[in-house]
N, C-alpha and C positions, 0 to 999 in steps of 0.2 A: 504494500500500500504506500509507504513510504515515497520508492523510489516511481511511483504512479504521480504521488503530486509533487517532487520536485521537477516530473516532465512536465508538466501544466505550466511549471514558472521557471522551463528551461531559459536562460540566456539565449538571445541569437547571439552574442558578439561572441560567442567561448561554443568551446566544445557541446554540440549540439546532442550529443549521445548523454549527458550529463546534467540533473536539473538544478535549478535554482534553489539551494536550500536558505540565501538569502531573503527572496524574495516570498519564499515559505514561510518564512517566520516573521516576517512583516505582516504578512496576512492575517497569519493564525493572531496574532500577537492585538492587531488591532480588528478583530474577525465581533468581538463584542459591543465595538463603537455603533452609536445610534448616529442618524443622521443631524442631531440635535448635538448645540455647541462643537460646532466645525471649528470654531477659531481658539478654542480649547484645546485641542489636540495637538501630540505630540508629532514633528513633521517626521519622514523617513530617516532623516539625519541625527535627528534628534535622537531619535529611537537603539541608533545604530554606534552612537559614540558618547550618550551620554549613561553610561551603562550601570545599573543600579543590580542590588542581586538578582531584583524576580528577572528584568530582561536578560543578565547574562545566563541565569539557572535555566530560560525559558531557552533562547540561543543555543547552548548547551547540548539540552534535548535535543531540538529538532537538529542538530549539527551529528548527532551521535545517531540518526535514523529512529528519532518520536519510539525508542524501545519502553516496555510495559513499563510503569513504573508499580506495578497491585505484586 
C-alpha cells in the first residue's frame, strides 16, 4: 500500500519508478485541514523545516514505509 501512494505523488523531475514520500507526508500531514482558516495554516515550507516532534515523528513514519505501529 505504501509504495501505491508514494506512486500517486511520484516526482516527475527524479526517478519516475520511485514515489514521493515527501509529498506523502504533506498530504497525510495536513489531510485533517478544513477549508476554514486558510490563512492559519502552516505553508509546505513551513511544515518541512520548521520541525517540531509530532512533524518529524510523523516524517519518520511515512519515511520508514507508514509500518504498523499496534
Amino acid at each position: 500500500m505504501f509504495e501505491a501512494l508514494c506512486k500517486g505523488f511520484r516526482n516527475e523531475s527524479g526517478d519516475s519508478s520511485k514515489g514521493n514520500e515527501v509529498d506523502l507526508f504533506l498530504s497525510l500531514w495536513k489531510s485533517p485541514w478544513s477549508d476554514e482558516a486558510k490563512d492559519e495554516r502552516e505553508t509546505d515550507f513551513e511544515i518541512l523545516n520548521n520541525v517540531t516532534p509530532a512533524t518529524g515523528a510523523a516524517y519518520e513514519w511515512v519515511s520508514s514505509g507508514c509500518e504498523s505501529i499496534h
